[in-house]
C-alpha positions as CSV (number, residue, x, y, z in Angstrom):
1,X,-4.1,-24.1,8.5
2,X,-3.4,-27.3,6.7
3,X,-6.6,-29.3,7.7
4,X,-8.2,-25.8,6.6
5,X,-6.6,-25.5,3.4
6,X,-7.6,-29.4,2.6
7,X,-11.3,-28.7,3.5
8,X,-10.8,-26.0,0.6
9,X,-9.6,-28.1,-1.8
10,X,-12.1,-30.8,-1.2
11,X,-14.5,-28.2,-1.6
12,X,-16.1,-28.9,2.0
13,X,-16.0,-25.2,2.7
14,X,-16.1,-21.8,0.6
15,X,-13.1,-19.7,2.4
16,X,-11.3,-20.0,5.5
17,X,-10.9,-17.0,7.7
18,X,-7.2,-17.1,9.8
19,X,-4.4,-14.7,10.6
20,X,-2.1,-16.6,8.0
21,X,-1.5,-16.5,4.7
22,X,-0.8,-19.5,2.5
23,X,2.1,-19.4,0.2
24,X,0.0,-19.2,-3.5
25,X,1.1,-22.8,-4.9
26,X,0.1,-23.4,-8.2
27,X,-1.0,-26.7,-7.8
28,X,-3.5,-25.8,-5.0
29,X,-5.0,-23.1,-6.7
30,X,-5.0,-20.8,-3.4
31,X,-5.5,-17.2,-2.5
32,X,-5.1,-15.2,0.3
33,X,-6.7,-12.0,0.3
34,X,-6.6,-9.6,3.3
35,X,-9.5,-8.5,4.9
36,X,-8.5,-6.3,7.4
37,X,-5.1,-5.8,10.5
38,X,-5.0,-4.5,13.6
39,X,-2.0,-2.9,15.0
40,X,0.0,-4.6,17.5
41,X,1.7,-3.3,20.9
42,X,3.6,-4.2,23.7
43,X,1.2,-3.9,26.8
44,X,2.1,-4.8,30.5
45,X,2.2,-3.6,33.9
46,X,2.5,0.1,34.5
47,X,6.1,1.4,34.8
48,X,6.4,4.1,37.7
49,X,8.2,7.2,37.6
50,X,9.5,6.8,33.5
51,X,8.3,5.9,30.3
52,X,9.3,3.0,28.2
53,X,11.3,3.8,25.4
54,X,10.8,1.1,22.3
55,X,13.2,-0.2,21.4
56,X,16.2,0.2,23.9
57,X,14.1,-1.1,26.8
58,X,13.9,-4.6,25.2
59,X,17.3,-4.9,25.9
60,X,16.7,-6.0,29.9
61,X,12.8,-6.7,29.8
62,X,11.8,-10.1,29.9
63,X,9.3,-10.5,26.8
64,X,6.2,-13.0,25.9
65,X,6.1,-13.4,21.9
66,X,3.8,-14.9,19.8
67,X,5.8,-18.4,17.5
68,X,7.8,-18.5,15.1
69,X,4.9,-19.6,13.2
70,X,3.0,-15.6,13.9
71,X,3.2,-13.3,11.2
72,X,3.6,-10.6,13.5
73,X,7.0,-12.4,15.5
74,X,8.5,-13.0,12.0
75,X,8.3,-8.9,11.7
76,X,8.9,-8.0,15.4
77,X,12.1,-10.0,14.8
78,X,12.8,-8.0,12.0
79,X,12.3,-4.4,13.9
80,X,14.1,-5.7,16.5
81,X,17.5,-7.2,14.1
82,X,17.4,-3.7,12.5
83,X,17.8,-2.1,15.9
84,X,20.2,-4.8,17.0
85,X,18.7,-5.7,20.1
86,X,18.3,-9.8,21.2
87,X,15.3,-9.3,23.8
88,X,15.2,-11.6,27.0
89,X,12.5,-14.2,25.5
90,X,10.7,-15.8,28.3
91,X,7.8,-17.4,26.8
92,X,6.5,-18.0,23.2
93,X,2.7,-19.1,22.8
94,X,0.7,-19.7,20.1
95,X,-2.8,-18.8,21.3
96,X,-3.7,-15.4,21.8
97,X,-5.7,-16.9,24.6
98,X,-2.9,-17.8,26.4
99,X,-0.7,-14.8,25.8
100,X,-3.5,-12.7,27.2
101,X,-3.2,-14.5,30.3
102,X,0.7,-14.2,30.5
103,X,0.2,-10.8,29.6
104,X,-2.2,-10.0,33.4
105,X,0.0,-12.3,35.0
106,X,4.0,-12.1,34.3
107,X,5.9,-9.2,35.0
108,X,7.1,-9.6,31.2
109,X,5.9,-7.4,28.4
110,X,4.0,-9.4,26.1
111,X,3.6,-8.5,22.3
112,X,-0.1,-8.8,21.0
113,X,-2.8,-6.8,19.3
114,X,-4.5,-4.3,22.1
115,X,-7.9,-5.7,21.4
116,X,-6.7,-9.2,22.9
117,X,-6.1,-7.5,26.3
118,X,-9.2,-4.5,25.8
119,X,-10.6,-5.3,29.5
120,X,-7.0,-5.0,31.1
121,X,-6.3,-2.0,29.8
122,X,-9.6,-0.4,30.6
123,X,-9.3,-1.4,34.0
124,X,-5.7,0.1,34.4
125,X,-4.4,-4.0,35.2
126,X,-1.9,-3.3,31.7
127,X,-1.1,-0.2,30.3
128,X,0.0,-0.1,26.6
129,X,3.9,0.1,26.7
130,X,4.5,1.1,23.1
131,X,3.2,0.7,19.5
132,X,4.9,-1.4,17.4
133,X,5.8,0.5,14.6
134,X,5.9,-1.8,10.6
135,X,4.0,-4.6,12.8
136,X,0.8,-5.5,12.4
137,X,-1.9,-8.6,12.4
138,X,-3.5,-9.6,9.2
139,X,-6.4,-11.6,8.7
140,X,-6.9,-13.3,5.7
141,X,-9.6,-15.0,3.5
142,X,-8.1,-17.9,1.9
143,X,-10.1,-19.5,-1.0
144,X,-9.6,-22.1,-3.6
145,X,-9.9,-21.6,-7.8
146,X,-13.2,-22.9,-8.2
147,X,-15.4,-22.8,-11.4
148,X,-18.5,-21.3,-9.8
149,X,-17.7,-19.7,-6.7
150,X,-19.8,-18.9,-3.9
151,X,-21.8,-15.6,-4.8
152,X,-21.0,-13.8,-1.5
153,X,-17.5,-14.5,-1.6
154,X,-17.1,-11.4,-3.9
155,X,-18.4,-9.4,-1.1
156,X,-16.4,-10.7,1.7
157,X,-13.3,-10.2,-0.3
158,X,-14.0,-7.1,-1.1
159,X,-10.6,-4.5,-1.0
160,X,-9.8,-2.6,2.4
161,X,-11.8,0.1,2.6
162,X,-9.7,3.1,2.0
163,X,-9.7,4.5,5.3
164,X,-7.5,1.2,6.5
165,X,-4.7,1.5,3.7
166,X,-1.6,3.3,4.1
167,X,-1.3,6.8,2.9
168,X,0.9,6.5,0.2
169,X,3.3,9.8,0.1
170,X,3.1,12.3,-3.0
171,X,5.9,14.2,-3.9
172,X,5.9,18.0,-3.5
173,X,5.4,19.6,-6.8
């Protein structure tokens, strides 16, 4: 993200596309504007004979997180402090790559976005253990203040389309 956000400011590229945001810093003149999430889960291998119950299970399953540095760890952690549960953390990997992989092979639960692990759960290997509720991956467009900005930049950072935001509750009347 840094060497990203310096190719912005050098004006070597238009907008960087990432699942961070920056901090807005008045100085750099950045934005982050989302573009889209995706939910995120805890798959792994199926459980015979019960279900797993999110989030009390947690409290003797080994789990594979994303860093500190995730977005979606940084509000896992949070779900999980409000139900005051310390999971057994046996791995924590920055590349969705790489989680993938622990996720097939480790006996662990691993937290990660369903689409990561699509072929494994279509062929049965991980079954998708519970849905994360208030936890979701972002992806961002971060650009730089510029005087004239790219014309198509408009229409890539174009608002969510409505079916993707939350419904927003009305009172009863």
């Amino acid at each position: 993200l840094r060497e990203l956000s310096t190719l912005l400011h050098a004006q070597a590229i238009d907008v960087a596309i990432t699942n961070m945001a920056l901090p807005r810093d008045a100085k750099t003149g950045m934005h982050s504007h989302i573009l889209d999430e995706q939910r995120v889960s805890l798959v792994g291998r199926p459980i015979k004979g019960r279900r797993f119950r999110f989030p009390d299970d947690l409290r003797g399953t080994p789990v594979i997180l994303p860093s500190h540095d995730s977005e979606i760890r940084v509000a896992f952690d949070r779900v999980l402090a409000l139900a005051e549960i310390r999971p057994t953390i046996v791995a924590e990997v920055d590349d969705m790559a790489m989680l993938r992989l622990l996720a097939r092979e480790s006996a662990a639960v691993t937290l990660v976005p369903p689409i990561v692990v699509r072929d494994e759960l279509s062929r049965g290997e991980l079954v998708e253990l519970a849905r994360v509720p208030d936890v979701n991956e972002r992806f961002y467009g971060i650009v730089a203040d510029r005087r004239f900005p790219h014309p198509l930049l408009k229409e890539l950072l174009r608002p969510l389309p409505l079916v993707l935001r939350p419904k927003r509750l009305r009172p009863k009347r």
